[in-house]
BAKE-968651 format. One line per 8 residues: number of its first residue (from 1); their letters; for each residue x, y, z of N, C-alpha, C. Coordinates in pm, 1 decimal, m for minus. Example, Ala and Ser with C-alpha at 12.3 -4.5 7.8 and 13.67 -1.06 7.14 Angstrom:
1	as	1319.0/m569.0/780.0/1230.0/m450.0/780.0/1320.0/m330.0/780.0 | 1285.0/m225.0/708.0/1367.0/m106.0/714.0/1290.0/3.0/787.0
This chain:
1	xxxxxxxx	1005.4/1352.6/1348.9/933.4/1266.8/1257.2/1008.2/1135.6/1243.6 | 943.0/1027.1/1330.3/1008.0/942.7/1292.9/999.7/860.4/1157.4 | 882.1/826.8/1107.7/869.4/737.3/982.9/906.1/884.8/829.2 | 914.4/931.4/867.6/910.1/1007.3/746.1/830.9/1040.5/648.2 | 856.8/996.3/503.3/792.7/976.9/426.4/706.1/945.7/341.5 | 739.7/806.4/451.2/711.3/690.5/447.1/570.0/629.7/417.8 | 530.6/662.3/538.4/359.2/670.2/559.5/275.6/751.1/453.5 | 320.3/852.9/413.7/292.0/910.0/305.9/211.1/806.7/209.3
9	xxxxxxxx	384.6/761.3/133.2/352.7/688.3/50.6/282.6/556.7/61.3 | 310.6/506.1/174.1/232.8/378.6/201.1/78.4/449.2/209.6 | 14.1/525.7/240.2/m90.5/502.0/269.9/m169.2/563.6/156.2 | m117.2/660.7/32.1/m138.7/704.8/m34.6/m173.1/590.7/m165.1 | m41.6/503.8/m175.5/m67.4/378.1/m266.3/m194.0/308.5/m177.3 | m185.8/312.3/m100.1/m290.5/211.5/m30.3/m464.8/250.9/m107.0 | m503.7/387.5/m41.3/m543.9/438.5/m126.1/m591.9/369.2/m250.6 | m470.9/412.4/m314.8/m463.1/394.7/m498.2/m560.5/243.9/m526.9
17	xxxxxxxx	m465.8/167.7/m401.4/m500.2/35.0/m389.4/m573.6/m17.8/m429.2 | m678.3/46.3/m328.0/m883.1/4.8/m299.5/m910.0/61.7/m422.9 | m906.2/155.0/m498.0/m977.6/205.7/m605.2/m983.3/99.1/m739.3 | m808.4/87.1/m729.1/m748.6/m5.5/m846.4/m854.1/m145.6/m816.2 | m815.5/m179.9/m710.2/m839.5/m368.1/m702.5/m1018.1/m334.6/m695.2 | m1117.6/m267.6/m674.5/m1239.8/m256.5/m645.4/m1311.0/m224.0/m853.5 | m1207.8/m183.1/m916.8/m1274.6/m127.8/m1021.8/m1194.7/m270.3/m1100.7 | m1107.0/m342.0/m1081.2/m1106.3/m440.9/m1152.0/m1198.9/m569.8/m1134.4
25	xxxxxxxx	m1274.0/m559.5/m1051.7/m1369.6/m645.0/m1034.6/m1511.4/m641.3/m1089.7 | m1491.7/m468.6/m1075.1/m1618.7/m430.7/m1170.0/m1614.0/m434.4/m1312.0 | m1487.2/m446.4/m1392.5/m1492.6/m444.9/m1525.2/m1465.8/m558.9/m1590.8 | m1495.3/m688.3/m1488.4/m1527.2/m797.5/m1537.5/m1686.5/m836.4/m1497.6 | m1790.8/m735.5/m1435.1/m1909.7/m787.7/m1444.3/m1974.7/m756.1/m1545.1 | m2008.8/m814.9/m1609.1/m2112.9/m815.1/m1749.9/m2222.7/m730.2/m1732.1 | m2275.5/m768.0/m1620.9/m2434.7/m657.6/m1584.0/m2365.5/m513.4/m1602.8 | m2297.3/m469.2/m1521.4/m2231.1/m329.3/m1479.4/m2170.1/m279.7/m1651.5
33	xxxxxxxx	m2089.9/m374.5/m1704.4/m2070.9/m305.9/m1840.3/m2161.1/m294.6/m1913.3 | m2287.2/m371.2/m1946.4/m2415.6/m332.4/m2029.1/m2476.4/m206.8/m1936.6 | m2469.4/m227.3/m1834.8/m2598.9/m66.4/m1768.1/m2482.4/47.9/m1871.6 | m2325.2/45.1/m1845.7/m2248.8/158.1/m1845.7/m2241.2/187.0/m1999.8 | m2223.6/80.4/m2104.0/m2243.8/135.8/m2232.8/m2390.5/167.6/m2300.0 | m2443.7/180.0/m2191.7/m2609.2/292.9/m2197.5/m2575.3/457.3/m2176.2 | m2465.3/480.9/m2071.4/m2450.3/589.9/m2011.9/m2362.6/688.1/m2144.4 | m2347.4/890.3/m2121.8/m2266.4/906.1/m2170.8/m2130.8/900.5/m2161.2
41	xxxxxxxx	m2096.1/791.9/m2038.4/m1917.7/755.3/m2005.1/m1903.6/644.4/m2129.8 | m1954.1/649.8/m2252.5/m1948.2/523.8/m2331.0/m1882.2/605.8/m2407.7 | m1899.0/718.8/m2413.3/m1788.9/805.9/m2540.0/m1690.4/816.6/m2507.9 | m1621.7/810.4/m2356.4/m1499.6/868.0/m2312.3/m1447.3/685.7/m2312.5 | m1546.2/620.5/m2245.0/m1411.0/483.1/m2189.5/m1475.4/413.5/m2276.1 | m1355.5/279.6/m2271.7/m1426.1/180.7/m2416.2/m1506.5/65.8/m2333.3 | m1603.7/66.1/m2330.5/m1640.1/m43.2/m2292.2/m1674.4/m154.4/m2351.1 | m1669.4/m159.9/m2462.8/m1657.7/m260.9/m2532.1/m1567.6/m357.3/m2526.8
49	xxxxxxxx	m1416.2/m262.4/m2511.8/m1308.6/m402.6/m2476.0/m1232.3/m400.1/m2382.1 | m1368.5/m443.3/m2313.6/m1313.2/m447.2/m2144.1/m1243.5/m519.0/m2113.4 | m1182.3/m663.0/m2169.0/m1099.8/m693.1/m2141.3/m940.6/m640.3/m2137.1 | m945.5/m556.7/m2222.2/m760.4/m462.6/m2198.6/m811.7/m383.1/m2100.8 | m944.4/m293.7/m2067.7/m993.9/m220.6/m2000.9/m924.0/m290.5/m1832.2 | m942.4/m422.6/m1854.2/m909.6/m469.8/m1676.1/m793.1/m495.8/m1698.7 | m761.2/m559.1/m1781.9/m600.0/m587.8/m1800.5/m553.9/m436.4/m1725.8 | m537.9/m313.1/m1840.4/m555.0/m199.5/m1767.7/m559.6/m148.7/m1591.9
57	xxxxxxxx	m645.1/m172.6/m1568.6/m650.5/m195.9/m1420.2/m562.2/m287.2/m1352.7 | m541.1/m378.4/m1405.0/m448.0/m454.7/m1314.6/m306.8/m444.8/m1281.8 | m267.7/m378.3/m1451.1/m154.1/m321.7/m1419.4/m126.2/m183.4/m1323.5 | m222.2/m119.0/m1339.2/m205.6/6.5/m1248.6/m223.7/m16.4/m1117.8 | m318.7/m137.7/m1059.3/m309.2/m248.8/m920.8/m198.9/m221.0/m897.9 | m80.8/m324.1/m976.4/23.8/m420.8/m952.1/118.9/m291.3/m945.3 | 106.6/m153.5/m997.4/230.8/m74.5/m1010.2/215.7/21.4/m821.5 | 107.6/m25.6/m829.0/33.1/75.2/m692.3/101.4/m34.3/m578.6
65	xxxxxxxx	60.2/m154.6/m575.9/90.2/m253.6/m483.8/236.8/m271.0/m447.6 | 314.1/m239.0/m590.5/511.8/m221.7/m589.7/540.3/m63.8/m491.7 | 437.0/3.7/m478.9/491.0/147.4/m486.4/442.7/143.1/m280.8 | 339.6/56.9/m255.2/265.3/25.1/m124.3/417.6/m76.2/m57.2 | 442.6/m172.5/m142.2/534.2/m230.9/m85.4/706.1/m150.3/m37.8 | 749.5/m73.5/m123.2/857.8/31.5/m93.4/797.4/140.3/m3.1 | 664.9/174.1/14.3/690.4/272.5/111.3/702.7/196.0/274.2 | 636.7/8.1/296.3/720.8/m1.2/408.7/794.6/m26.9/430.7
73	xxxxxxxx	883.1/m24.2/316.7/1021.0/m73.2/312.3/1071.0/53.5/387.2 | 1034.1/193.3/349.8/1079.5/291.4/414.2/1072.1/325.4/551.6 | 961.8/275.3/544.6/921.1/287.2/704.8/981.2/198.7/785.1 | 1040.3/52.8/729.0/1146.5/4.7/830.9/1240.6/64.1/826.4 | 1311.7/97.5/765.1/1459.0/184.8/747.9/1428.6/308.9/844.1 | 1373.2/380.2/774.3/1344.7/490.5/919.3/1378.7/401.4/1089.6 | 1249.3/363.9/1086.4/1233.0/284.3/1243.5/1327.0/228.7/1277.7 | 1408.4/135.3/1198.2/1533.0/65.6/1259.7/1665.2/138.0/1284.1
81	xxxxxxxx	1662.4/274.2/1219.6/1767.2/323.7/1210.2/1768.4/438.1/1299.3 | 1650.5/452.9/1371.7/1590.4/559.3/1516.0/1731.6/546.4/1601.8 | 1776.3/639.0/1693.4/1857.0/644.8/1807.4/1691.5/573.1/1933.1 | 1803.7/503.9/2032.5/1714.6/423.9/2094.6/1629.6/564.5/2166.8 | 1671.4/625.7/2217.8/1566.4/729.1/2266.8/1480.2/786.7/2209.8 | 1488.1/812.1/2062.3/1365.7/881.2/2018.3/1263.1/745.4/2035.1 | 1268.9/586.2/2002.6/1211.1/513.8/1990.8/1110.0/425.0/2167.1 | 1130.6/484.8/2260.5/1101.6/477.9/2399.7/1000.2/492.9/2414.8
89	xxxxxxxx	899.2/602.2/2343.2/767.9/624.7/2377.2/719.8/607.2/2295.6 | 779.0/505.6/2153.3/640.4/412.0/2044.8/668.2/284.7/2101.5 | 780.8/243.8/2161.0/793.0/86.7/2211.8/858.8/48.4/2312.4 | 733.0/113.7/2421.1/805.5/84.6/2566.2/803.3/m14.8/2607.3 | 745.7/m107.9/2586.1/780.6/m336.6/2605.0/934.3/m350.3/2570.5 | 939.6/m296.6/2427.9/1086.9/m333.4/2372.7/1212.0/m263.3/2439.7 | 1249.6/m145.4/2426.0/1331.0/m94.8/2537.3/1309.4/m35.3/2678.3 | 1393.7/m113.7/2724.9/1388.0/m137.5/2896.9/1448.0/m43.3/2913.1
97	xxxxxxxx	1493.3/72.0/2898.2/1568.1/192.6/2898.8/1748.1/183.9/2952.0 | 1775.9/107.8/2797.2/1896.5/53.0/2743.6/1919.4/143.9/2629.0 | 2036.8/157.4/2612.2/2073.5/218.3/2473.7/2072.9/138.4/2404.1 | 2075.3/m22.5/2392.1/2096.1/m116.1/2295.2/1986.2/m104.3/2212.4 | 2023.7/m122.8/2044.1/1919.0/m94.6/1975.3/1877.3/m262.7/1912.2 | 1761.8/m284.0/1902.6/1760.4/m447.8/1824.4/1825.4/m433.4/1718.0 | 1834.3/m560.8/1686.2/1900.4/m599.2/1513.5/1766.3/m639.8/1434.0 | 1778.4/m629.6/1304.7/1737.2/m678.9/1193.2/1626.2/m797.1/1254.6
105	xxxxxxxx	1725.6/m898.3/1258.7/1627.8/m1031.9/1343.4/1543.2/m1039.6/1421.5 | 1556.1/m922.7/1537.9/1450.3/m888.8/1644.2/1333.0/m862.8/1577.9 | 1373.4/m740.2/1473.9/1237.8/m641.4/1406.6/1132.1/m746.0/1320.9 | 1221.3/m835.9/1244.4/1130.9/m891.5/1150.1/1088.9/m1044.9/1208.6 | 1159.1/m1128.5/1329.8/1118.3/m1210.1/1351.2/1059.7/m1206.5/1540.1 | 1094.5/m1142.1/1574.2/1094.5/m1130.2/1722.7/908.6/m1038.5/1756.3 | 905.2/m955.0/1710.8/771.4/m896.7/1744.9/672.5/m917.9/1619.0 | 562.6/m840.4/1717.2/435.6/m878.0/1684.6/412.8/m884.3/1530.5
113	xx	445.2/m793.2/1450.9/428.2/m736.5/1304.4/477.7/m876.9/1210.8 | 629.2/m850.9/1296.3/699.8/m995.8/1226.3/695.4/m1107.6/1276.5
């Protein structure tokens, strides 16, 4: 396993992501909050003060988006820290079948990603 965890979490916040950033858009449309304080979800959520309601949302965005950003933080650490052989058959352009492993500089400025 090379990435680990990693992916996990990255793709899990990611996830979180779309839900978070898609429902804060909806709880600033006016139409969508009048249909919804018709419905019985008017007893459980407030729709009345939807504005903390998105505030709300945004923070749970922004905690999802911190939690998306550390998992590729993990996933570079993993990857950079591979022995060059396990790394041969995800990036056969990059090693020419050298033991030399790139540096830092290669990863984030040298290829495609970076």
């Amino acid at each position: 396993r090379i990435a680990g965890y990693g992916v996990t979490v990255t793709r899990g916040a990611a996830s979180a992501m779309m839900f978070t950033y898609s429902s804060v858009l909806l709880t600033m449309c006016r139409n969508v909050i009048t249909h919804l304080r018709g419905t019985p979800l008017n007893e459980y959520i407030p729709f009345d003060s939807f504005h903390s309601f998105h505030r709300h949302f945004a923070l749970t965005a922004l905690v999802y988006t911190f939690v998306h950003v550390v998992g590729h933080a993990i996933n570079f650490y993993h990857i950079a820290t591979q022995p060059a052989d396990d790394l041969t058959c995800l990036f056969r352009e990059v090693f020419h079948m050298s033991d030399e492993l790139p540096k830092f500089h290669y990863w984030v400025f040298e290829t495609l990603t970076g």
